[in-house]
TORZALO-229046 format. One line per field, with one value per atom (N, C-alpha, C): residue number from 1; residue in three letters; atom name; x, y, z. Coordinates in steps of 0.2 Angstrom, whole numbers, plus 5000, padded with zeros to 4 digits. Layout:
REM residues N
nr = NUM	...
rest = ALA	...
atom = CA	...
xx = X	...
yy = Y	...
zz = Z	...
REM end
This chain:
REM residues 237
nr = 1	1	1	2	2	2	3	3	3	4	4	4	5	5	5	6	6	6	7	7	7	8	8	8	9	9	9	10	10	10	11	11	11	12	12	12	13	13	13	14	14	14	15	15	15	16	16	16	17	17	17	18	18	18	19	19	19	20	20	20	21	21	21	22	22	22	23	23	23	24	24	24	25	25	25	26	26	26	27	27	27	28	28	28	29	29	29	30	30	30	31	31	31	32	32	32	33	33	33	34	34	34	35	35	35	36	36	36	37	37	37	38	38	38	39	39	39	40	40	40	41	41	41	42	42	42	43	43	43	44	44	44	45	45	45	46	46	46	47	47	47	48	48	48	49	49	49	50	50	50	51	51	51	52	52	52	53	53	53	54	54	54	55	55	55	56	56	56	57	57	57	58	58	58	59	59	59	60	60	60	61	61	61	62	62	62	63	63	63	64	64	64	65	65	65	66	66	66	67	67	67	68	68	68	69	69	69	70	70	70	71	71	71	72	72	72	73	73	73	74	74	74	75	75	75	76	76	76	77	77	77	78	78	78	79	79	79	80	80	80	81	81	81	82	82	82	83	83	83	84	84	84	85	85	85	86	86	86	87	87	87	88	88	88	89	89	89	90	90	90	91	91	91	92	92	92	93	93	93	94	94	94	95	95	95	96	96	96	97	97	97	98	98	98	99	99	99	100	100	100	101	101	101	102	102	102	103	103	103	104	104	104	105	105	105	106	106	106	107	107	107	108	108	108	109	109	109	110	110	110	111	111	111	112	112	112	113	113	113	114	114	114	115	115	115	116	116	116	117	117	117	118	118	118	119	119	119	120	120	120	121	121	121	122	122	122	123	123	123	124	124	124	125	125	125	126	126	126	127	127	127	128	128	128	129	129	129	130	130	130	131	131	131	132	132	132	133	133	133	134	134	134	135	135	135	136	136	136	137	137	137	138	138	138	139	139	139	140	140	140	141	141	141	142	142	142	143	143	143	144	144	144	145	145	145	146	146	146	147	147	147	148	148	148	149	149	149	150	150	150	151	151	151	152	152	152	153	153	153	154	154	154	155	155	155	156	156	156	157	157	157	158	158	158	159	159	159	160	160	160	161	161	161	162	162	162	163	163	163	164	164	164	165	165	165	166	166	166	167	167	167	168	168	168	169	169	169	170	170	170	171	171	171	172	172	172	173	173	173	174	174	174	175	175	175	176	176	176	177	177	177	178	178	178	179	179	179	180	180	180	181	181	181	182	182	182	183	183	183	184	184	184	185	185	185	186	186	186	187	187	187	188	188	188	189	189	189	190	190	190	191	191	191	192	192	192	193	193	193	194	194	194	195	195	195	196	196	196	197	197	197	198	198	198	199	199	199	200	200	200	201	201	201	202	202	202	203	203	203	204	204	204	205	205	205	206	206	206	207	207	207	208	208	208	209	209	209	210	210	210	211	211	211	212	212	212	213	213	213	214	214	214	215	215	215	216	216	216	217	217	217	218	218	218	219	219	219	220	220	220	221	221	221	222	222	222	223	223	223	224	224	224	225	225	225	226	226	226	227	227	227	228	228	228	229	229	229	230	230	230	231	231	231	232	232	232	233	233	233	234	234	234	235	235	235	236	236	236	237	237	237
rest = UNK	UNK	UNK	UNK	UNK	UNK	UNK	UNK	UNK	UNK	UNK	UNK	UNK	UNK	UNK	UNK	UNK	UNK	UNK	UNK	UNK	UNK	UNK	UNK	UNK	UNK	UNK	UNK	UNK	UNK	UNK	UNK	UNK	UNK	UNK	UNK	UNK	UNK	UNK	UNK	UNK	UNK	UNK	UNK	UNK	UNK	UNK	UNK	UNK	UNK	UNK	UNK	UNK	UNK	UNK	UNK	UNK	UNK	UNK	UNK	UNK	UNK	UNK	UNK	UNK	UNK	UNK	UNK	UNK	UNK	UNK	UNK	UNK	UNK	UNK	UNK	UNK	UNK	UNK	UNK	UNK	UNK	UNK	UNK	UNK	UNK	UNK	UNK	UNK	UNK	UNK	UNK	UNK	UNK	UNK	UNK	UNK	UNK	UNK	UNK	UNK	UNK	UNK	UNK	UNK	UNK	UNK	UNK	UNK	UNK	UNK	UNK	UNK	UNK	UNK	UNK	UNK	UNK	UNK	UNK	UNK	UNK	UNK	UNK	UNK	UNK	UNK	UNK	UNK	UNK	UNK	UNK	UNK	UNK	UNK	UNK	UNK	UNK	UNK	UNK	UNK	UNK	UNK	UNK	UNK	UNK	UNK	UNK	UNK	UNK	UNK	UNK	UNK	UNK	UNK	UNK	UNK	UNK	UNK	UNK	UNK	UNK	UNK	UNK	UNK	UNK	UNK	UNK	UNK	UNK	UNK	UNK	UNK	UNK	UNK	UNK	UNK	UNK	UNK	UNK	UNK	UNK	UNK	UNK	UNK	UNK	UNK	UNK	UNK	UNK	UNK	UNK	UNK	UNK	UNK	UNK	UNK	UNK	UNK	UNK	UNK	UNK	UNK	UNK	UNK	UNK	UNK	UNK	UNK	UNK	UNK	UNK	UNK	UNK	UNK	UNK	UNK	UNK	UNK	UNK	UNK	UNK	UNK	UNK	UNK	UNK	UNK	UNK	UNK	UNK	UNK	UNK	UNK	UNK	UNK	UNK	UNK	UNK	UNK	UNK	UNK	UNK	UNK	UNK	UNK	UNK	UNK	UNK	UNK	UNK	UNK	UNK	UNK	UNK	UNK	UNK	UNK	UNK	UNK	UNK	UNK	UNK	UNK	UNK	UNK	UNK	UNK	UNK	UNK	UNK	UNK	UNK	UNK	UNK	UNK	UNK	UNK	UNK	UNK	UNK	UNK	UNK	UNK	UNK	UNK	UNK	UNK	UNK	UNK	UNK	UNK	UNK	UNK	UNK	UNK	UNK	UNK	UNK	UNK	UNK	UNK	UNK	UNK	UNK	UNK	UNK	UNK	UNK	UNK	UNK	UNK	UNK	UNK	UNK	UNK	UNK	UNK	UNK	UNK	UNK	UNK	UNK	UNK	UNK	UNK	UNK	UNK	UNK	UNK	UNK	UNK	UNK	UNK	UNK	UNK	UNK	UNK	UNK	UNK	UNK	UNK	UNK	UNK	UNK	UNK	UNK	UNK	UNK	UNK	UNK	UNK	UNK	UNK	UNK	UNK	UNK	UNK	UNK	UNK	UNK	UNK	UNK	UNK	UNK	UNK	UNK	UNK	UNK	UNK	UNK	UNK	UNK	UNK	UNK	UNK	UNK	UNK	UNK	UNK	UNK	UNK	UNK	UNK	UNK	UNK	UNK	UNK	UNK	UNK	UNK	UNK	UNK	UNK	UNK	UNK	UNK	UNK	UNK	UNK	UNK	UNK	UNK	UNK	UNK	UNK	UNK	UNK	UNK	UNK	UNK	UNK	UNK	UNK	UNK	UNK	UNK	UNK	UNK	UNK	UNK	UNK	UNK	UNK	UNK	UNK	UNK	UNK	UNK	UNK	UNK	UNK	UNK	UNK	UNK	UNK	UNK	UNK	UNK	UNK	UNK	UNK	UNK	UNK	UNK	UNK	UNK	UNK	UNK	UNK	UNK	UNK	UNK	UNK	UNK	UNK	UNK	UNK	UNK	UNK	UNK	UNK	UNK	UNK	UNK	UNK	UNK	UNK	UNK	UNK	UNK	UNK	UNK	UNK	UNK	UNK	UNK	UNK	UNK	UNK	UNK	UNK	UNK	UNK	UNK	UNK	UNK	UNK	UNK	UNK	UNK	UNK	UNK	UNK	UNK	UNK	UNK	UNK	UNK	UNK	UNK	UNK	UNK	UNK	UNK	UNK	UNK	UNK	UNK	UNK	UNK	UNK	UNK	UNK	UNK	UNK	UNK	UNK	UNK	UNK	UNK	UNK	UNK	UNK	UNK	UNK	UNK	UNK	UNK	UNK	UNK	UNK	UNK	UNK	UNK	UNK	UNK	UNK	UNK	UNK	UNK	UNK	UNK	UNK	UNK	UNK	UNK	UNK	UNK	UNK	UNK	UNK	UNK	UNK	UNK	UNK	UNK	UNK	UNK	UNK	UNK	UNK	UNK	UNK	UNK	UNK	UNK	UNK	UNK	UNK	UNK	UNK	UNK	UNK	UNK	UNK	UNK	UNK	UNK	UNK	UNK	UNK	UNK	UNK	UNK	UNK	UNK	UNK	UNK	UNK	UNK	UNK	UNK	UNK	UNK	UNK	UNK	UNK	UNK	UNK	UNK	UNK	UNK	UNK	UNK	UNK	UNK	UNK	UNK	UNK	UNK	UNK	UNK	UNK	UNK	UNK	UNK	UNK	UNK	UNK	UNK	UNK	UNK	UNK	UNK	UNK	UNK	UNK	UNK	UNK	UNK	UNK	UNK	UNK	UNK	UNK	UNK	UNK	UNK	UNK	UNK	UNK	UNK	UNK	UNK	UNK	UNK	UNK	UNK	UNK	UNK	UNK	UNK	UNK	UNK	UNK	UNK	UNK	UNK	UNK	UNK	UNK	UNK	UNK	UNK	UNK	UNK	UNK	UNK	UNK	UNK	UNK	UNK	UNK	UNK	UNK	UNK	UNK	UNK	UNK	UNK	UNK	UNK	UNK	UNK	UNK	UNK	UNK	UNK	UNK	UNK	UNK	UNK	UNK	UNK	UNK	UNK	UNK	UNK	UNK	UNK	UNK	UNK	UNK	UNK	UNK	UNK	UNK	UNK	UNK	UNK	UNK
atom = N	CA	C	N	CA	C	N	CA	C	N	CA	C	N	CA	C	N	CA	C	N	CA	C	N	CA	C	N	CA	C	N	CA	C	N	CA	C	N	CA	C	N	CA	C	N	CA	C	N	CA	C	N	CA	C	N	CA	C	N	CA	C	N	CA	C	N	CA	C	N	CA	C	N	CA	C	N	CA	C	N	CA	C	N	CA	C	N	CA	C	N	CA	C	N	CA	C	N	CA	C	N	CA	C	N	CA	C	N	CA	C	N	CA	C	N	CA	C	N	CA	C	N	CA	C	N	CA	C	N	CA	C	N	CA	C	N	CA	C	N	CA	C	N	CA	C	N	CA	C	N	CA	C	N	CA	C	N	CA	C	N	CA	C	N	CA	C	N	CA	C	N	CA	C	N	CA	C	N	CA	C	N	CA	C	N	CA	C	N	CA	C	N	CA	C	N	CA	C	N	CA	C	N	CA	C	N	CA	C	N	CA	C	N	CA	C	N	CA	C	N	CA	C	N	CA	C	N	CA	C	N	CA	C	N	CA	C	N	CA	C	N	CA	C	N	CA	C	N	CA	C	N	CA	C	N	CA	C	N	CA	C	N	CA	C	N	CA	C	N	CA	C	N	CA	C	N	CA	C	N	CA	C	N	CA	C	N	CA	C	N	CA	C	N	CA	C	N	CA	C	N	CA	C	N	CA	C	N	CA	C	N	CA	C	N	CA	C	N	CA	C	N	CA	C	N	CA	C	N	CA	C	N	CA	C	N	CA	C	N	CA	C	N	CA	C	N	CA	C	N	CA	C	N	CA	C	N	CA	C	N	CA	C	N	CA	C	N	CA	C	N	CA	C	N	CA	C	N	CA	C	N	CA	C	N	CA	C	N	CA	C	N	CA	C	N	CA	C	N	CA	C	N	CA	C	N	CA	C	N	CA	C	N	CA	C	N	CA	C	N	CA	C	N	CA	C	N	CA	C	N	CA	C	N	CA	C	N	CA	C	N	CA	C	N	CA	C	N	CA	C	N	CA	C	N	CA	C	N	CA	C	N	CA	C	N	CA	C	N	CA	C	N	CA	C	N	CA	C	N	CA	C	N	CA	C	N	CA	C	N	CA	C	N	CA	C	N	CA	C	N	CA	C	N	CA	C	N	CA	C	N	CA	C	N	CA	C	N	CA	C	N	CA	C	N	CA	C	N	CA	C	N	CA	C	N	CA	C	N	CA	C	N	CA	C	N	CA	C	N	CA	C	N	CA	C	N	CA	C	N	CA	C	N	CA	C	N	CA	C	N	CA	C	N	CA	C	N	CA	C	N	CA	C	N	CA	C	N	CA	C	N	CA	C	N	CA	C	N	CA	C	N	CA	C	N	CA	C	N	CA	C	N	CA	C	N	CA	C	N	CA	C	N	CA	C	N	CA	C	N	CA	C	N	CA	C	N	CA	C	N	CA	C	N	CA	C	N	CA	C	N	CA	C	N	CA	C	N	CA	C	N	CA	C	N	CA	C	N	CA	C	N	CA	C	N	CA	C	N	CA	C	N	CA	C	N	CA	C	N	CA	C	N	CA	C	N	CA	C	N	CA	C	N	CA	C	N	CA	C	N	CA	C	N	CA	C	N	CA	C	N	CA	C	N	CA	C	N	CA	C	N	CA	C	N	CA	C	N	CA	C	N	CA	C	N	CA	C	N	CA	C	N	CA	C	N	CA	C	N	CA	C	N	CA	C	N	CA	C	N	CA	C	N	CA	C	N	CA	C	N	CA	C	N	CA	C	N	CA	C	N	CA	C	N	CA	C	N	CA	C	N	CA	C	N	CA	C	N	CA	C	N	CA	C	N	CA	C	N	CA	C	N	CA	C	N	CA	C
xx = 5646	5639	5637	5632	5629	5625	5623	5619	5612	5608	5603	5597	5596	5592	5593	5599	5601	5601	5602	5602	5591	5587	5581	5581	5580	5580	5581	5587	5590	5585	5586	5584	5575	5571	5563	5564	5568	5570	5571	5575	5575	5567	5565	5559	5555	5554	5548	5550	5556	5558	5556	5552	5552	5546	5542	5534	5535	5528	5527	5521	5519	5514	5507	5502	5496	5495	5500	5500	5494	5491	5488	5493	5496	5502	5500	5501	5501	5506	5506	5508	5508	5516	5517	5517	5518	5519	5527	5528	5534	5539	5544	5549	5553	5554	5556	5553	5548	5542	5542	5541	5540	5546	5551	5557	5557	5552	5554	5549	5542	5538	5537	5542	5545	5545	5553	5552	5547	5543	5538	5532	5531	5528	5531	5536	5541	5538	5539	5536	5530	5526	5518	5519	5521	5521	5522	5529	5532	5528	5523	5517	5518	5519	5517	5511	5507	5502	5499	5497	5494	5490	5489	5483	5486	5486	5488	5482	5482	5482	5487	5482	5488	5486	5491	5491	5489	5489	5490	5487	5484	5480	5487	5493	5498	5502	5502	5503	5498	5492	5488	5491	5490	5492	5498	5503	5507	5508	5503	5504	5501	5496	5490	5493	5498	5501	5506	5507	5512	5510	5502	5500	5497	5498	5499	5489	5489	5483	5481	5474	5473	5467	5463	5459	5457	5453	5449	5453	5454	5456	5449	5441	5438	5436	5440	5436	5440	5444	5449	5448	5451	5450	5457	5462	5469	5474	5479	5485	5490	5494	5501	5507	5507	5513	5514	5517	5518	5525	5525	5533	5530	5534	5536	5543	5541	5548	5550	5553	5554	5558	5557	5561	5566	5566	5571	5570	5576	5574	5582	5576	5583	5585	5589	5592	5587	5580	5577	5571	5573	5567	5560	5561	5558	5559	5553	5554	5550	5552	5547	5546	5539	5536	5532	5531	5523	5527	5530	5532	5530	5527	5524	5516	5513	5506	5502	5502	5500	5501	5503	5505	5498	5493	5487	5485	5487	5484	5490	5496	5501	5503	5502	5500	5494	5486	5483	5484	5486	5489	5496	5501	5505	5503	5496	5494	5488	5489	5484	5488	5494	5497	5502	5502	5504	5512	5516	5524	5525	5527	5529	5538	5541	5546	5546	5552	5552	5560	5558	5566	5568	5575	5577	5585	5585	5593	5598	5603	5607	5606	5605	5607	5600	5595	5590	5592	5596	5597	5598	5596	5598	5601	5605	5608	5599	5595	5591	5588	5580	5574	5576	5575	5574	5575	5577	5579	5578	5571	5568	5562	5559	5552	5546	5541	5538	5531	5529	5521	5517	5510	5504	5497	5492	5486	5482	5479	5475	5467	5463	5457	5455	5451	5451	5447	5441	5439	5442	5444	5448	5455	5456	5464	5469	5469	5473	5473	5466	5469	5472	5474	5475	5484	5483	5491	5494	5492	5493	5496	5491	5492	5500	5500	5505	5512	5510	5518	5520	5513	5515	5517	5515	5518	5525	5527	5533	5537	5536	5538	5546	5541	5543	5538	5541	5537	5533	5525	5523	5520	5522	5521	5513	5507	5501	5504	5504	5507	5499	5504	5500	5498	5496	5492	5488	5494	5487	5485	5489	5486	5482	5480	5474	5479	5475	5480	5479	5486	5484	5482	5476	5472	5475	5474	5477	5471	5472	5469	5460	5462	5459	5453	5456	5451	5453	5460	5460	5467	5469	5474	5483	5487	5495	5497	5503	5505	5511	5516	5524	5527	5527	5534	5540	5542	5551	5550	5556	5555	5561	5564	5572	5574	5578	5578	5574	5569	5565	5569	5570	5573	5565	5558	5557	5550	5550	5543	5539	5537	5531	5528	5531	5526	5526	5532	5528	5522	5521	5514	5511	5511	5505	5502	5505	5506	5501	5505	5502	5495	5496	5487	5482	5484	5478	5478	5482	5475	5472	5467	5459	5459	5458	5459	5468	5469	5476	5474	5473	5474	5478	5483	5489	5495	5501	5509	5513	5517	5524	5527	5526	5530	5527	5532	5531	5533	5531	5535	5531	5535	5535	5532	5530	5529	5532	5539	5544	5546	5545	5547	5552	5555	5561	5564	5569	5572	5579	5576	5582	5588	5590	5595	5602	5601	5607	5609	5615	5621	5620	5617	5619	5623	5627	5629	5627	5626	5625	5618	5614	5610	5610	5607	5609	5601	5601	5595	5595	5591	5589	5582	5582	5578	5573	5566	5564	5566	5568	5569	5565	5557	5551	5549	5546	5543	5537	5532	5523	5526	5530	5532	5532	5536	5537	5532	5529	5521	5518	5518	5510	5507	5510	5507	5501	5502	5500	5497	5494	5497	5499
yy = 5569	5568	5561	5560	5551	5552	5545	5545	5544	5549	5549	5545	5545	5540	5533	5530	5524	5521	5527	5527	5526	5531	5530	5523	5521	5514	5509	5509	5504	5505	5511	5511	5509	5511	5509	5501	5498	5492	5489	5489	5487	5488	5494	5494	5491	5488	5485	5477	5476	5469	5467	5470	5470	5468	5470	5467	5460	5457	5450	5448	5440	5439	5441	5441	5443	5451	5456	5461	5465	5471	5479	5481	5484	5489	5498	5501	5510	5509	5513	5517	5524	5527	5532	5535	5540	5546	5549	5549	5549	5547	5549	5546	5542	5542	5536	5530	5530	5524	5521	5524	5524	5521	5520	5518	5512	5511	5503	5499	5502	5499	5491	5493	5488	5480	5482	5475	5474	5478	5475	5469	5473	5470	5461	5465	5456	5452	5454	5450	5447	5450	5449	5444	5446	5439	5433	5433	5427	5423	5428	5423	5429	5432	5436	5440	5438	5440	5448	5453	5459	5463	5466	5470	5478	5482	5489	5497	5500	5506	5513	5517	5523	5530	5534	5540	5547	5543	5547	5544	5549	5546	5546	5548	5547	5540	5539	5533	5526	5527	5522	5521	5525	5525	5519	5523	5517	5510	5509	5503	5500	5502	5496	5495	5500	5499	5492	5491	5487	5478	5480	5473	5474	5478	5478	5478	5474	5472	5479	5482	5491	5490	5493	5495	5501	5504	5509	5508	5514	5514	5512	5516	5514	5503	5502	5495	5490	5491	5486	5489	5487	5488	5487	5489	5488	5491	5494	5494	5494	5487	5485	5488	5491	5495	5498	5507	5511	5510	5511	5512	5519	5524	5530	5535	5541	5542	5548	5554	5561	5565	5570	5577	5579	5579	5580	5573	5574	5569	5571	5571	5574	5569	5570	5563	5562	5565	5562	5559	5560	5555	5562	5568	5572	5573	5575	5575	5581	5584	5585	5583	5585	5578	5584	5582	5584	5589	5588	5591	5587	5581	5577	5582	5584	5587	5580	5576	5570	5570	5575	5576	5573	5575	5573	5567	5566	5557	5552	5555	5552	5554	5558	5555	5555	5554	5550	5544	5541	5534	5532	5536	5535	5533	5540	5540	5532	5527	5522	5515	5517	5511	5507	5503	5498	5500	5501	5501	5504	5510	5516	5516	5515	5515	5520	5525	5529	5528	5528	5526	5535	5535	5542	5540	5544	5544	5548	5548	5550	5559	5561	5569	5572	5566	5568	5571	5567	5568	5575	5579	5586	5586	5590	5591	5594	5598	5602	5602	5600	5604	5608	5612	5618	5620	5628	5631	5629	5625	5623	5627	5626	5626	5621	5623	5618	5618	5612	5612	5613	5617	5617	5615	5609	5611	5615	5619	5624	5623	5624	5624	5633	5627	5634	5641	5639	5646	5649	5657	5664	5662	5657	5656	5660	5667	5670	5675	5673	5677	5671	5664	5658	5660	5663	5663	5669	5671	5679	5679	5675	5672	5668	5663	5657	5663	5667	5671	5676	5678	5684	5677	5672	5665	5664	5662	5659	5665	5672	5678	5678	5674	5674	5673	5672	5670	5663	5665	5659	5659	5652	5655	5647	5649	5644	5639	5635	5630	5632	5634	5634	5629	5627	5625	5627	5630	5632	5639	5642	5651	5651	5644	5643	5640	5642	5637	5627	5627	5619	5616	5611	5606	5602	5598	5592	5589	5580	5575	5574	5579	5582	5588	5589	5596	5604	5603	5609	5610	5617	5621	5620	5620	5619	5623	5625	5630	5628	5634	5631	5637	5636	5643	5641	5648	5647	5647	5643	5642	5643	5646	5645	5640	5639	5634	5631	5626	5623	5619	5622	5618	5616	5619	5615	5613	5607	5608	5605	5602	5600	5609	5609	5618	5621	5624	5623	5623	5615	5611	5613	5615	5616	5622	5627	5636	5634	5632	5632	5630	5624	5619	5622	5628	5632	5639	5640	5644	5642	5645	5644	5643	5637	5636	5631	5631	5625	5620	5613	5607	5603	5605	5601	5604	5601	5606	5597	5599	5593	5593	5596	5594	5585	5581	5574	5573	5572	5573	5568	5562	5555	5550	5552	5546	5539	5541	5538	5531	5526	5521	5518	5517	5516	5519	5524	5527	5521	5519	5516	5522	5522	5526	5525	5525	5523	5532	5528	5532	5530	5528	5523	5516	5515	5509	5505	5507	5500	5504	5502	5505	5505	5509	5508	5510	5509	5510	5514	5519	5522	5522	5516	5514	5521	5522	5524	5521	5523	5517	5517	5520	5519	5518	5513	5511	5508	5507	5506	5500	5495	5487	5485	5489	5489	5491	5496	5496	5494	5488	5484	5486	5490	5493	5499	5501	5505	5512	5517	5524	5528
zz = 5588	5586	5586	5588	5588	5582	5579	5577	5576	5578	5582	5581	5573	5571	5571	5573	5575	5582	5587	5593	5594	5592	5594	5590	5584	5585	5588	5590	5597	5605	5606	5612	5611	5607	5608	5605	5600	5599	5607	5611	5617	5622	5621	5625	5621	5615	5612	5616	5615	5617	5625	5627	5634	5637	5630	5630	5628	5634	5635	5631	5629	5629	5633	5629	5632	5636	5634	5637	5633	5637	5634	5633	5625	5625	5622	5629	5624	5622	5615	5612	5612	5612	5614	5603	5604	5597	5597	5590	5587	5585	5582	5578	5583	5588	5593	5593	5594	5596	5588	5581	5576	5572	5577	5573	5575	5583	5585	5584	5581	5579	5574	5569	5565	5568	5575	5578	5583	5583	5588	5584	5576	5571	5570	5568	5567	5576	5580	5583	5584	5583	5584	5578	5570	5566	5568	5574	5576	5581	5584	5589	5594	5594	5601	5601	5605	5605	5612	5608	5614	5609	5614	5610	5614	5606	5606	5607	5610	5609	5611	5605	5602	5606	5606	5608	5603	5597	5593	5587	5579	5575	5570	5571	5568	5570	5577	5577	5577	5574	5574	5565	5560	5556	5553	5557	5556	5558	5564	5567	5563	5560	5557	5549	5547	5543	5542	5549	5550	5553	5554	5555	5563	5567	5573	5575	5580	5583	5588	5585	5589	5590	5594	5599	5602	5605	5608	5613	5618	5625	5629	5627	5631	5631	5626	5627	5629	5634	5637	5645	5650	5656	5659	5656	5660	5654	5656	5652	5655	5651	5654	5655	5649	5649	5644	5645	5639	5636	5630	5628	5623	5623	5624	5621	5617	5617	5624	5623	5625	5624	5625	5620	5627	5632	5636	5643	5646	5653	5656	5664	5668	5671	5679	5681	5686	5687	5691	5688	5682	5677	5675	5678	5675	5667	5663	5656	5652	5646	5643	5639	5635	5629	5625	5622	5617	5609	5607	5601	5597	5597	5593	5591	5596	5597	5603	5604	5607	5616	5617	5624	5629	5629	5634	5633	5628	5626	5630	5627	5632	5638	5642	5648	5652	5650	5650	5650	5644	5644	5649	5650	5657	5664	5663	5671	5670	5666	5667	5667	5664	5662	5666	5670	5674	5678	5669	5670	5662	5663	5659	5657	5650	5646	5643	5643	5637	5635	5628	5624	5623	5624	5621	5616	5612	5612	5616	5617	5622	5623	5617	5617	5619	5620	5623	5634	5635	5641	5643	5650	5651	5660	5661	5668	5671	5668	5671	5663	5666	5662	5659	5653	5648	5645	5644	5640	5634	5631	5625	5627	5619	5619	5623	5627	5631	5628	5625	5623	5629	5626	5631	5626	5628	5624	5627	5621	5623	5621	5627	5624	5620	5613	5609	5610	5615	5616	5621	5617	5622	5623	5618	5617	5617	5615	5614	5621	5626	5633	5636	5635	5639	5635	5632	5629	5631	5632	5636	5643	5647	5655	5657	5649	5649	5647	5646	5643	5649	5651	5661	5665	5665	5670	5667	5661	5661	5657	5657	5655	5648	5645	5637	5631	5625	5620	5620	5619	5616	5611	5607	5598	5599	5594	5593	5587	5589	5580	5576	5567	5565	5556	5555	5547	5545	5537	5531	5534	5539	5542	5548	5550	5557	5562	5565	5574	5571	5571	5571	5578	5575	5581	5584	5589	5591	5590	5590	5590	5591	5596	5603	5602	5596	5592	5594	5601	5605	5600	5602	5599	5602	5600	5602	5601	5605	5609	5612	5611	5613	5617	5623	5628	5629	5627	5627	5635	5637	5645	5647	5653	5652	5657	5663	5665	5671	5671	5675	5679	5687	5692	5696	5696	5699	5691	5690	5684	5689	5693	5697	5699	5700	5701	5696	5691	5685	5682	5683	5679	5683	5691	5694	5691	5690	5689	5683	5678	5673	5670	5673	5673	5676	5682	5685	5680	5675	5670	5668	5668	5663	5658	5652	5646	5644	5648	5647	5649	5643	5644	5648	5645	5646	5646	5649	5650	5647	5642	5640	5646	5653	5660	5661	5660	5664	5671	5675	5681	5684	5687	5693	5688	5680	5676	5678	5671	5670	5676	5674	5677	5676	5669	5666	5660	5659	5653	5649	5644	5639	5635	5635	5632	5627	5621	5616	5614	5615	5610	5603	5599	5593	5591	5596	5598	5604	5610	5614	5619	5623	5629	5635	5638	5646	5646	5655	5659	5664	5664	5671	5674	5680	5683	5688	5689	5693	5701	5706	5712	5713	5713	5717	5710	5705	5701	5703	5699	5699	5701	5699	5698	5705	5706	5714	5722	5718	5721	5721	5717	5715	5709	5707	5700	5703	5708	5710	5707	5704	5701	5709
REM end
């Protein structure tokens, strides 16, 4: 067993260390990102200068906690680069995400952001997509037929997260929602399937994000490069 909270430390520590002066920086949601916030803080004391937005009202929370300079996404015109955590990632940089509840935000912010970092620790790695729970948001009206659909598509349980007895919100004001999935050999079709019911925001399938994955054991990091990265396109999406 690694240890895991040492490990997410180190690898988002490395991906914070990689932002430059004068960048737009997203911020990704959870205790990965929130582990490496700290040194991003000590830096911005030391002079480094960027301007932040968040994916989340949990991680704005923190950051401003920490001193960190934040912003509206609509009142900038460019973002340089996301750091990020993930709940799974396969060897082709496919991932799933949103067990935070942040999922549309985060990749809204992906699909804008220049050059894309997600930190994980090692046990986040998988041979193959699945056999976890897969977030979905859901738009609130006739949710329970949008939940219906998603269970005949991925022919398992979907349970609604709940608070206090009610379906708990996202950020977003829409409802969260999680399918047992078993193994997803292909998720781009997946996300297709799914994002065509009526009433689904969003699916935790990332697929052709990921630019670069940092990855600690709890001792030392490696890197798994995208070969075709934005960096190399021009920053292309």
């Amino acid at each position: 067993m690694i240890d895991a909270e040492r490990a997410k430390r180190l690898a988002a520590e490395a991906a914070f260390d990689r932002v430059t002066d004068g960048m737009y920086l997203a911020l990704g949601t959870g205790s990965t990102v929130e582990a490496g916030l700290p040194r991003l803080a000590a830096r911005v004391r030391e002079g480094l200068r960027i301007t932040c937005v968040s994916s989340s009202e949990r991680t704005v929370r923190m950051a401003a906690s920490l001193g960190l300079p934040l912003v509206d996404l609509d009142t900038i015109e460019r973002v340089d680069m996301l750091v990020d955590g993930a709940d799974q990632v396969a060897p082709d940089l496919a991932m799933i995400k949103g067990r935070g509840g942040a999922l549309t935000r985060e990749k809204k912010l992906a699909s804008i952001a220049g050059h894309r970092i997600y930190a994980i620790d090692s046990e986040k790695q998988v041979p193959v997509l699945g056999n976890t729970w897969l977030p979905v948001e859901l738009l609130p009206y006739g949710w329970r037929f949008t939940v219906a659909a998603i269970r005949r598509t991925i022919g398992a349980e979907v349970r609604v997260r709940e608070q206090d007895g009610a379906p708990l919100r996202s950020d977003n004001g829409n409802y969260l929602a999680d399918g047992r999935v078993g193994t997803v050999a292909e998720p781009a079709r997946l996300e297709r399937t799914l994002r065509a019911i009526p009433g689904v925001i969003e699916t935790g399938l990332f697929v052709g994000f990921a630019d670069l994955v940092i990855v600690s054991d709890g001792t030392s990091t490696a890197e798994r490069q995208n070969p075709v990265s934005r960096l190399e396109r021009g920053g292309a999406p």
